[in-house]
C-alpha positions as CSV (number, residue, x, y, z in Angstrom):
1,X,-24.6,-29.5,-10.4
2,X,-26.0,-28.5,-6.9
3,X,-23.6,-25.4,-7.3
4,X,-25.2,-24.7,-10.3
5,X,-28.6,-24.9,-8.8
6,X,-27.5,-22.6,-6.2
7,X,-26.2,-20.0,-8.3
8,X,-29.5,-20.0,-10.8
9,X,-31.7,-19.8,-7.6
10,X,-29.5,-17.1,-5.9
11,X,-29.9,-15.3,-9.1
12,X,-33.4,-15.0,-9.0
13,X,-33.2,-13.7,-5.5
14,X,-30.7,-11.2,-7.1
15,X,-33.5,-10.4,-9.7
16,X,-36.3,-9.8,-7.7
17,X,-33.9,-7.4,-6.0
18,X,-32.7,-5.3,-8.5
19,X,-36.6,-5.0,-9.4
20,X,-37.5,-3.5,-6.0
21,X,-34.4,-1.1,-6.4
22,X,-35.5,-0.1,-9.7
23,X,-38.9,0.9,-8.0
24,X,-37.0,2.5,-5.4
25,X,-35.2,4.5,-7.6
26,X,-38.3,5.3,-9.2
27,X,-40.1,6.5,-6.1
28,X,-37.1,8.9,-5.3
29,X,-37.2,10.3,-8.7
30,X,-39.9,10.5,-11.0
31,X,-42.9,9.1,-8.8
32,X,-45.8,11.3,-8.0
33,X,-46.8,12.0,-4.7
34,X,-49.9,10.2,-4.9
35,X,-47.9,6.7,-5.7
36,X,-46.3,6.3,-2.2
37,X,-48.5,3.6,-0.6
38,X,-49.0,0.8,-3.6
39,X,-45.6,1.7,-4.1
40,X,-45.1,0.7,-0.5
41,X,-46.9,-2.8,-0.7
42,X,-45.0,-3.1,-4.1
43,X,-41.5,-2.9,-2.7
44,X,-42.7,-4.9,0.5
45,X,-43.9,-8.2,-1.9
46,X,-41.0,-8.2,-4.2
47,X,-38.5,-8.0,-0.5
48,X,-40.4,-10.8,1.0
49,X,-40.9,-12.7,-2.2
50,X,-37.1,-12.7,-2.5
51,X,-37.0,-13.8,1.4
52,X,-39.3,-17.0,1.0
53,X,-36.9,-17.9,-2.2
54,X,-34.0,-17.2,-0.2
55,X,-35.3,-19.1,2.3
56,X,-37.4,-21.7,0.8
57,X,-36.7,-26.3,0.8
58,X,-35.6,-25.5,-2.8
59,X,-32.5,-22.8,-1.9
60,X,-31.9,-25.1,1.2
61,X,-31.5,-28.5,-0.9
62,X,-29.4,-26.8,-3.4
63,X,-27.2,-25.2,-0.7
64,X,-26.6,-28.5,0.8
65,X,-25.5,-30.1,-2.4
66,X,-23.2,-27.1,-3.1
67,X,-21.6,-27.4,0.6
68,X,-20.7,-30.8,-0.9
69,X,-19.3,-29.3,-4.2
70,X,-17.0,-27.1,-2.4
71,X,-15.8,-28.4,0.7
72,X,-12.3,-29.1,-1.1
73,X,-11.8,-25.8,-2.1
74,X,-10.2,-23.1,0.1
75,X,-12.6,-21.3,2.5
76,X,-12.0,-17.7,0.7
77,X,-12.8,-19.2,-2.6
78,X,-15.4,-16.8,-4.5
79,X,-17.6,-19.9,-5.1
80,X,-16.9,-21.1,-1.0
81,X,-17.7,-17.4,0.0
82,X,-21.0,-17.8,-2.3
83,X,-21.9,-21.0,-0.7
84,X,-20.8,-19.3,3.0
85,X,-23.2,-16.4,2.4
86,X,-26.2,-17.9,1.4
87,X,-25.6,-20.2,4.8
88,X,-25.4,-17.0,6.7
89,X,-28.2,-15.4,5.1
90,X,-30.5,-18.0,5.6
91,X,-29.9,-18.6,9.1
92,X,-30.6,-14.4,10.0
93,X,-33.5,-14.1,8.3
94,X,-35.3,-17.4,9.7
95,X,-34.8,-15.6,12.6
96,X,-36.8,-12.7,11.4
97,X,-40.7,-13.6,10.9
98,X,-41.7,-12.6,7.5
99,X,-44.6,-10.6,8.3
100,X,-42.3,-8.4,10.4
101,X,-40.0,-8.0,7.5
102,X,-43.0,-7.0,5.2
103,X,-44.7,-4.7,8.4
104,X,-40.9,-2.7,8.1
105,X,-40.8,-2.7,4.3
106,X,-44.5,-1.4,4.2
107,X,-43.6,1.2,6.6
108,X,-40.3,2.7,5.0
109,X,-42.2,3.2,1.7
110,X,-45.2,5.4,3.6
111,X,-42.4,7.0,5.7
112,X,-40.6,8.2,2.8
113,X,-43.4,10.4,1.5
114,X,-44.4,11.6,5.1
115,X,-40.7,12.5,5.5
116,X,-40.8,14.5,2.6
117,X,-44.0,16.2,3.3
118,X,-42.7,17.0,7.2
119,X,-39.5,18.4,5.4
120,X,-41.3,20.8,2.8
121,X,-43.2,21.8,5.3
122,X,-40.4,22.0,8.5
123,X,-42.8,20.1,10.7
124,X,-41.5,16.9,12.5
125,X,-45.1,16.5,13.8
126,X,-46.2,15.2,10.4
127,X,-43.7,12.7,10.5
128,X,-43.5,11.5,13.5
129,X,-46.3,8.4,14.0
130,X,-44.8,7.5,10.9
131,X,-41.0,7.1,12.5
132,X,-42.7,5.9,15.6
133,X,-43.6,2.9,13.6
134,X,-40.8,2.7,12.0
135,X,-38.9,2.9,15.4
136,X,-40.9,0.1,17.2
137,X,-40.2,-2.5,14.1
138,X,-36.7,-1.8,13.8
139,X,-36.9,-2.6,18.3
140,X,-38.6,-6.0,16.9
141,X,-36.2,-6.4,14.5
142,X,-33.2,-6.5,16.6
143,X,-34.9,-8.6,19.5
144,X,-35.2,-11.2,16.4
145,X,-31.9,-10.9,15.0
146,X,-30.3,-11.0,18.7
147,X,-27.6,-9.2,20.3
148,X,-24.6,-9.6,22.9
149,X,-24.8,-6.2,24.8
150,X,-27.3,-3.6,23.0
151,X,-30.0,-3.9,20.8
152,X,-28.1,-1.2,18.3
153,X,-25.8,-3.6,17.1
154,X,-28.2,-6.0,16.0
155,X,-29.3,-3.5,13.4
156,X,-26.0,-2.5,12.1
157,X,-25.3,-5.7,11.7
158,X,-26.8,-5.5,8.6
159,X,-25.1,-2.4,7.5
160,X,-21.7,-3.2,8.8
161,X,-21.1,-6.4,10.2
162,X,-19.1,-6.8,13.2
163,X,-19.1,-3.9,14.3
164,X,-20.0,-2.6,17.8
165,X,-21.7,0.5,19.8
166,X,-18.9,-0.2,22.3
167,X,-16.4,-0.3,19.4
168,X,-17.8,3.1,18.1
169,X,-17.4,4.9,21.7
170,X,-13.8,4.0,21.7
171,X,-13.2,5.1,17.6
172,X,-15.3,8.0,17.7
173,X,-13.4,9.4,21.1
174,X,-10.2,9.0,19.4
175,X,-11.6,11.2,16.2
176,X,-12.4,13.6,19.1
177,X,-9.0,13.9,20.1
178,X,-7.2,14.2,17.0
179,X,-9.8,16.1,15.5
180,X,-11.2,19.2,18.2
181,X,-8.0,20.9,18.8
182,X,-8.1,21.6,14.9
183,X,-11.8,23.2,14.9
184,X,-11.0,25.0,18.2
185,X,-7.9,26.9,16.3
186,X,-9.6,27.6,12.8
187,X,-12.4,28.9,15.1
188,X,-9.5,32.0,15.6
189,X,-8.7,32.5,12.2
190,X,-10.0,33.6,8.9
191,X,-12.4,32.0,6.5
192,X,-10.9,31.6,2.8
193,X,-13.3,34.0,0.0
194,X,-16.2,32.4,-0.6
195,X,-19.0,34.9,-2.0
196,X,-18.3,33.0,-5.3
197,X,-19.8,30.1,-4.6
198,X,-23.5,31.9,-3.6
199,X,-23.6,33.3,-7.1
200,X,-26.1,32.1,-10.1
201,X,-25.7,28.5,-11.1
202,X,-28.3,27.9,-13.7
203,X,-29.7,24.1,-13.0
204,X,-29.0,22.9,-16.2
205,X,-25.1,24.2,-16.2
206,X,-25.0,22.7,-12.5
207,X,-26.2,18.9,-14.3
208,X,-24.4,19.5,-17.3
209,X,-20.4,20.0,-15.1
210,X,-21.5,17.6,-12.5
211,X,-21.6,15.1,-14.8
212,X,-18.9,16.2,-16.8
213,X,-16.7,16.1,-13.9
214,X,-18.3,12.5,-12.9
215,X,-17.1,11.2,-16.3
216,X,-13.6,12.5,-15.7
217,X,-13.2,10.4,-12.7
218,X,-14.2,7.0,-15.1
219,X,-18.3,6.7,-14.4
220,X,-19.4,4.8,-17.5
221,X,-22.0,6.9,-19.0
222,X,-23.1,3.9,-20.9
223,X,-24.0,2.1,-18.2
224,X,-25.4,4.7,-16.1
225,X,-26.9,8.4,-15.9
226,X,-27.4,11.4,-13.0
227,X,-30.9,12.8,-12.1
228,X,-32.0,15.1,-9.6
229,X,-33.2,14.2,-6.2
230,X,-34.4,15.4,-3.1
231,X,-31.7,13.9,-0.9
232,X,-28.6,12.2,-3.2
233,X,-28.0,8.6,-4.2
234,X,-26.5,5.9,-5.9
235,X,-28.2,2.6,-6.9
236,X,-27.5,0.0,-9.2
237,X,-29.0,-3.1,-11.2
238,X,-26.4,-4.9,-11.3
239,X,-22.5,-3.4,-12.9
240,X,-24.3,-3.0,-16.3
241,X,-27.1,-0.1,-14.9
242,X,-25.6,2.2,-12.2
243,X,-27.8,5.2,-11.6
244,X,-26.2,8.4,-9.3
245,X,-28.6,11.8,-8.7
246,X,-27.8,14.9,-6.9
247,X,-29.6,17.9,-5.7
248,X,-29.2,21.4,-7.5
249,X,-29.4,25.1,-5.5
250,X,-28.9,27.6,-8.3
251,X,-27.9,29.5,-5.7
252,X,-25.3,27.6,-4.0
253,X,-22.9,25.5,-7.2
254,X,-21.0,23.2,-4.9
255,X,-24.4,21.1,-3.6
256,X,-24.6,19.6,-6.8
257,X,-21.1,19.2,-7.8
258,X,-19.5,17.6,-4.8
259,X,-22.9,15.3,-4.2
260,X,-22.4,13.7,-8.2
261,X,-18.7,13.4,-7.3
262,X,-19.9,11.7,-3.8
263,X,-22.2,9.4,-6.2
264,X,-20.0,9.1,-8.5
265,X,-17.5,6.4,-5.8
266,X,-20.1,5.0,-5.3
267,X,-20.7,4.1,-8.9
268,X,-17.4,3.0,-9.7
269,X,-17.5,0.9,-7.3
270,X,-20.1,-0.9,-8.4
271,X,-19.3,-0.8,-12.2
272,X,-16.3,-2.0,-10.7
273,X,-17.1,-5.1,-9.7
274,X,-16.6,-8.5,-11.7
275,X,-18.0,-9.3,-14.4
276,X,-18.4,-12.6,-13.1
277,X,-20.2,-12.0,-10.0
278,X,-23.2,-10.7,-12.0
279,X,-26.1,-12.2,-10.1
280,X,-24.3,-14.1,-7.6
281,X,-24.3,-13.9,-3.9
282,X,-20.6,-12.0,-4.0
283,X,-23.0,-9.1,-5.7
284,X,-26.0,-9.6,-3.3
285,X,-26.5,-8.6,0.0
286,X,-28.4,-11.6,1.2
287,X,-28.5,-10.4,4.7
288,X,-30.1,-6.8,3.5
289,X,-31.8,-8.0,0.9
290,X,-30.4,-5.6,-1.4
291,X,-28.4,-6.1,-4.2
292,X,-25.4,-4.4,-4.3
293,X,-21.4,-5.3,-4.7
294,X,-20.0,-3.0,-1.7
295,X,-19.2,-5.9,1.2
296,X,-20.5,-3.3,3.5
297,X,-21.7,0.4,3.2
298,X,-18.7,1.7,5.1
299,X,-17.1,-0.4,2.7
300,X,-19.4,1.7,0.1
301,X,-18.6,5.1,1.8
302,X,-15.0,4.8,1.6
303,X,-15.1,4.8,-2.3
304,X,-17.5,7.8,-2.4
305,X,-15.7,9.5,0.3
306,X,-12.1,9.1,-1.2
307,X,-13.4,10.3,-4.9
308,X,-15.5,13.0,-3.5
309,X,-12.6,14.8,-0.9
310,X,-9.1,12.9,-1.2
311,X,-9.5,13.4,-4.9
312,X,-12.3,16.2,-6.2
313,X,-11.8,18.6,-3.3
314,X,-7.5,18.7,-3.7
315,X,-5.3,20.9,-4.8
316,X,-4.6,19.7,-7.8
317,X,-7.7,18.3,-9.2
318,X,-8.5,22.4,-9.5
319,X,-5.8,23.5,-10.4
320,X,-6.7,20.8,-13.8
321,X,-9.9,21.8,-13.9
322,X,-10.4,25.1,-13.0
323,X,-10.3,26.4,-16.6
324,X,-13.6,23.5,-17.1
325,X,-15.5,25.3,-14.1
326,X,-14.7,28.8,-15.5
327,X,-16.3,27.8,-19.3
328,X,-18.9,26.3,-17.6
329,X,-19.8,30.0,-16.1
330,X,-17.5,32.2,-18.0
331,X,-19.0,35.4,-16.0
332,X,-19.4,34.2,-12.9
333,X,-16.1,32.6,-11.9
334,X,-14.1,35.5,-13.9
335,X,-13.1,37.3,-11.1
336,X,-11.8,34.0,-9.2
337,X,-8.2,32.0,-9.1
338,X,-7.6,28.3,-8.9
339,X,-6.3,28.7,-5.3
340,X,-9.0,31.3,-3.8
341,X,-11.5,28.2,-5.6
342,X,-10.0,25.6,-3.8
343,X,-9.6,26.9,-0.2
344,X,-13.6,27.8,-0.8
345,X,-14.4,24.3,-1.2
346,X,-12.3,23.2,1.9
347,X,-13.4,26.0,4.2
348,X,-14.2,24.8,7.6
349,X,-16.4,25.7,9.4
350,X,-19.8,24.4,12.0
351,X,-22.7,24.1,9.4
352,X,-26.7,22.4,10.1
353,X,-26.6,20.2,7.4
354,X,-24.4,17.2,6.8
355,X,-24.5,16.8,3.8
356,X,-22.9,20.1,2.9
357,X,-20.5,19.7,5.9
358,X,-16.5,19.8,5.3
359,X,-13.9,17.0,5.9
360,X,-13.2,18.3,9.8
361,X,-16.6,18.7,10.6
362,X,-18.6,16.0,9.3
363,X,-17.8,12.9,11.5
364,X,-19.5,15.4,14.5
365,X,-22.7,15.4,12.4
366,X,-22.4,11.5,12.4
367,X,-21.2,10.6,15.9
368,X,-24.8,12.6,16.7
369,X,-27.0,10.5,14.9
370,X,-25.3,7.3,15.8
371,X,-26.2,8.7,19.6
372,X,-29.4,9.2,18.7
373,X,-30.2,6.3,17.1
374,X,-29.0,3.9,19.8
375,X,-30.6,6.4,22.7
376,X,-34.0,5.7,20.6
377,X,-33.4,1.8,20.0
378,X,-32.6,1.1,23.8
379,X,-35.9,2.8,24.8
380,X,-34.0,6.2,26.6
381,X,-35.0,8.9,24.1
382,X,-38.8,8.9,22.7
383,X,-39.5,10.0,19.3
384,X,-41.2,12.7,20.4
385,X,-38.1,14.3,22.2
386,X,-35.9,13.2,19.4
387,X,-36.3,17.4,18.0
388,X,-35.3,18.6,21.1
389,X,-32.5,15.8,21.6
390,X,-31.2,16.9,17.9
391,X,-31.4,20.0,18.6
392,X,-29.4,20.0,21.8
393,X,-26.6,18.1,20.0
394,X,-25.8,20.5,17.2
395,X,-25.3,22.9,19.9
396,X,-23.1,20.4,22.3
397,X,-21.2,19.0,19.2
398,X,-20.9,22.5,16.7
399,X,-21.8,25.1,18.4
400,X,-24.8,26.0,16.0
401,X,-28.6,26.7,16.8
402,X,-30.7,25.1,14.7
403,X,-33.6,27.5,13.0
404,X,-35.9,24.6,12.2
405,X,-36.9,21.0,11.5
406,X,-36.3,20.6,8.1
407,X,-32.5,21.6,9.2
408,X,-32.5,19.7,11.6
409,X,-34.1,16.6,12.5
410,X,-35.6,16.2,9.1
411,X,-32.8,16.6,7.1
412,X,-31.9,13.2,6.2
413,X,-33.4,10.3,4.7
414,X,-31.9,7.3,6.2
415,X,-34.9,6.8,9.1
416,X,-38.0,7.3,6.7
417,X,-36.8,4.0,4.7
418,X,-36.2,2.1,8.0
419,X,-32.3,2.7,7.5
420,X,-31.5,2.7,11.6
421,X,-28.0,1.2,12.3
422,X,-26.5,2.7,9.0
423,X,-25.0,6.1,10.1
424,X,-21.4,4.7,11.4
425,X,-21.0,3.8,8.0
426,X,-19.9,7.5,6.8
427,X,-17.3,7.6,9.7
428,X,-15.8,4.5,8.8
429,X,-16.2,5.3,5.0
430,X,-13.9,8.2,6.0
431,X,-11.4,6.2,7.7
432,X,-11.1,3.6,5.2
433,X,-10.8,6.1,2.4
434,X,-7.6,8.1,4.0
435,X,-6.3,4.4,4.9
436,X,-6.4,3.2,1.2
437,X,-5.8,6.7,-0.2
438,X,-2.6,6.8,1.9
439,X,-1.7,3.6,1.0
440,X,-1.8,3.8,-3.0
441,X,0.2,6.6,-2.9
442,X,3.0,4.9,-0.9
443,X,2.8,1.7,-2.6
444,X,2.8,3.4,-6.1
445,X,4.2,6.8,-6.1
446,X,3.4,6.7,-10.0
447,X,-0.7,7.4,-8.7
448,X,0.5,10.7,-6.9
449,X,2.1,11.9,-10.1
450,X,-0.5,11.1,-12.4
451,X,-3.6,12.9,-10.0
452,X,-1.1,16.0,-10.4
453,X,-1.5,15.8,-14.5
454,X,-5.3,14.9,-14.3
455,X,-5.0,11.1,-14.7
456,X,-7.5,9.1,-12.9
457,X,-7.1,5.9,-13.9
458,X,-3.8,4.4,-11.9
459,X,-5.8,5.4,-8.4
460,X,-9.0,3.6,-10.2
461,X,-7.0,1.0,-11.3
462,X,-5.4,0.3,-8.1
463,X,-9.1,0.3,-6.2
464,X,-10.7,-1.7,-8.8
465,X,-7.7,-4.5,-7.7
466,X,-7.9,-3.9,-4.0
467,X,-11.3,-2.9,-3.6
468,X,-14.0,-2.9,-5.8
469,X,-13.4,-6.0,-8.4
470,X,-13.9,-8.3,-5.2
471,X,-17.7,-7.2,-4.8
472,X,-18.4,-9.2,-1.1
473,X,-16.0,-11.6,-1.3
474,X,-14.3,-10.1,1.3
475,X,-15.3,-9.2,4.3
476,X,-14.8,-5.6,5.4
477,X,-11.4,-6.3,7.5
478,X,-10.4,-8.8,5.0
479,X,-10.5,-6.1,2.1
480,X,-8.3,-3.8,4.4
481,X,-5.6,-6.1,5.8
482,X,-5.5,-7.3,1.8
483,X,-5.0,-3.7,0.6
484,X,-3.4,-2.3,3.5
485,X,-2.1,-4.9,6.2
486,X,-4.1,-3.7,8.8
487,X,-7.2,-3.1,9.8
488,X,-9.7,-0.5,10.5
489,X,-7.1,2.5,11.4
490,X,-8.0,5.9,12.3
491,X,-4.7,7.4,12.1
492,X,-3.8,8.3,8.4
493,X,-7.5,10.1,8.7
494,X,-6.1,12.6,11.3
495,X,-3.0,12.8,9.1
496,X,-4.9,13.6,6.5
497,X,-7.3,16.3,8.0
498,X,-4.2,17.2,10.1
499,X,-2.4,18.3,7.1
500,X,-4.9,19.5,5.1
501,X,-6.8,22.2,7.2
502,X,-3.1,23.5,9.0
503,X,-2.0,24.1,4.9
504,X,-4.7,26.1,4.5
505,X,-5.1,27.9,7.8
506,X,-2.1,27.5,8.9
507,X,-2.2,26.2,12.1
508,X,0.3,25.1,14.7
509,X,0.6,21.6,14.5
């Protein structure tokens, strides 16, 4: 029964987890201002209560007995993989002295709220003793975890194992290549119509169709719901509560919409996970101490990333649901097609914030901050010249000047919750997504044809069984030579964004 004890103790760790998240969750929603620092200490106890249960003689004696349980059974069995994890998890974080851990949890709750005061206010000042901190644990962090050849990869370990800032040179120079000589030619040419799209958008018809939409694409309403935020998420507690927000400009309709469509991959991927791995290590990130399904948050990106452009942001998805956009604001959409509304949504263009980027431009926005990141862990970029560093990237990477901080260096909100190392992820969601996208069309042509009549569930289908059923079985290279027979491949992304922008500039390929 040493299984058995594993699983119940593993579960608890799973528990304590979801609590934090829920508080999390809280704190970017509904919390008042004045919450931030008990919050803080909150989130810190319940992450290093789940760390000294993770790691305590109990966990350890009931791992050893369920080593001996499974040692007959093959090595990618779901209750091996369990057993495998918690090994691996326990092993990292004994590395990592507790007080640390709680020091870096502590911080990202009082960075969160400094962040958001230094972004009202466009003032990096205000937030940067704050990131400083939060910039010297993370340095402690990796020295703790330990590293081959730079300190950066420790911390993305945790975000996506395995991979490499060496590794990311040689992917992102490739995206470089297949993707500049496309900016460089829709540079020459004409923007699609797009003065629709600046119009009035009440808030509550922005909510209302977002989540529409999200229901169209499969997000169980039951078992989840979409609030505002200041910068969008998804979070779960466990497949059974799975929570997405967005952020609403009543002036510009698309923020909302494309952000709850963003959310909502995210969200199927969790609801999509097994049943059976409630609670278990194969829906726990043991390593993170956070409890999610995704095997990695590229992993996580590529679901989010596929719903949001391969699907929401085609042809055909608005030429099915243009006539819902149009009801939703009868007068202000009259005057607009099906075709001038798509080519809007897909206009290219250099923009300050990522998060409202398109499909050509984004990776540039992440290939910055993955710079960035790794200048400031290695000790060759200070905090305080991270502004001007920023600054001077937008302008090397997209040609843009940026006005202030809060469009600039404050814009997202990975650093003010200690999130270093994570930024790759988005690249490699994209990657992934056009890799498996590609490849469910091609294996079953029967998924093209039923995106073209408004049918969703064959592509959902098809991810839950490649992707999303397997919660962390897998590891991230596992799930892609399973679905695809290879591995991370860059290639059907530049098809994809190849295609895509010369249809609708035509370019000269």
């Amino acid at each position: 029964m040493s299984l058995s004890n594993l699983l119940t103790l593993s579960g608890q760790v799973n528990d304590l987890l979801n609590a934090s998240s829920v508080l999390s969750w809280d704190a970017r929603t509904m919390m008042p201002k004045g919450g931030s620092e008990t919050r803080s200490k909150q989130l810190a106890t319940l992450t290093v209560a789940a760390r000294d249960l993770l790691c305590s003689d109990q966990m350890k004696r009931a791992l050893e007995g369920a080593e001996k349980d499974v040692a007959g059974l093959d090595a990618t069995a779901p209750e091996a993989r369990m057993v495998a994890q918690v090994r691996e998890a326990i092993a990292y974080h004994e590395r990592i002295p507790a007080e640390l851990l709680r020091r870096k949890t502590e911080l990202g709750g009082i960075g969160h709220d400094k962040w958001a005061e230094a972004r009202e206010k466009a003032d990096f000042s205000l937030f940067a003793p704050a990131l400083k901190d939060i910039v010297d644990a993370s340095r402690e962090m990796a020295e703790a975890i330990g590293y081959e050849d730079h300190p950066y990869d420790a911390l993305m370990y945790r975000f996506e194992p395995g991979t490499t800032t060496a590794e990311l040179k040689t992917l992102f120079a490739r995206l470089r290549e297949g993707m500049l000589p496309l900016v460089q030619q829709i540079a020459q040419k004409e923007q699609p119509r797009s003065d629709f799209l600046y119009r009035e958008y009440p808030v509550e018809g922005q909510m209302a169709f977002a989540l529409k939409m999200a229901a169209k694409l499969g997000y169980d309403l039951d078992r989840g719901r979409l609030d505002t935020t200041v910068h969008p998420f998804e979070i779960s507690f466990t497949r059974n509560d799975v929570r997405i927000t967005t952020r609403v400009n009543p002036k510009y309709m698309p923020m909302s919409l494309f952000g709850a469509l963003h959310e909502t991959g995210h969200a199927l991927y969790e609801q999509g996970a097994d049943p059976a791995y409630v609670r278990t290590p194969l829906a726990t990130d043991l390593v993170g101490l956070y409890a999610v399904s995704g095997v990695s948050f590229g992993a996580h990106e590529s679901q989010s990333r596929l719903w949001e452009n391969h699907v929401g942001r085609s042809r055909a998805f608005w030429q099915n649901h243009f006539a819902d956009i149009q009801a939703a604001y009868p007068e202000t959409l009259a005057d607009v097609t099906a075709e001038e509304f798509y080519r809007a949504v897909n206009r290219s263009r250099p923009s300050l914030i990522r998060v409202e980027s398109d499909e050509l431009t984004y990776d540039f926005h992440i290939m910055l901050r993955v710079e960035l990141e790794s200048r400031l862990i290695e000790g060759s970029l200070s905090v305080d010249d991270l502004p001007e560093a920023w600054n001077a990237g937008m302008k090397s990477y997209l040609g843009v000047d940026v006005p202030d901080d809060a469009q600039g260096v404050l814009q997202d909100v990975h650093w003010s919750s200690g999130q270093i190392g994570t930024f790759c992820n988005y690249t490699i969601g994209n990657i992934m997504a056009a890799q498996l996208f590609e490849t469910a069309v091609q294996e079953q042509p029967a998924i093209g044809t039923a995106l073209e009549g408004a049918d969703y569930a064959p592509l959902r289908d098809w991810l839950t069984d490649k992707v999303t059923r397997h919660g962390r079985r897998y590891g991230r290279d596992e799930l892609l030579v399973n679905a695809t027979g290879r591995t991370l491949d860059p290639e059907p992304y530049l098809r994809h964004l190849t295609s895509k922008f010369s249809e609708i500039y035509g370019l000269a390929v």
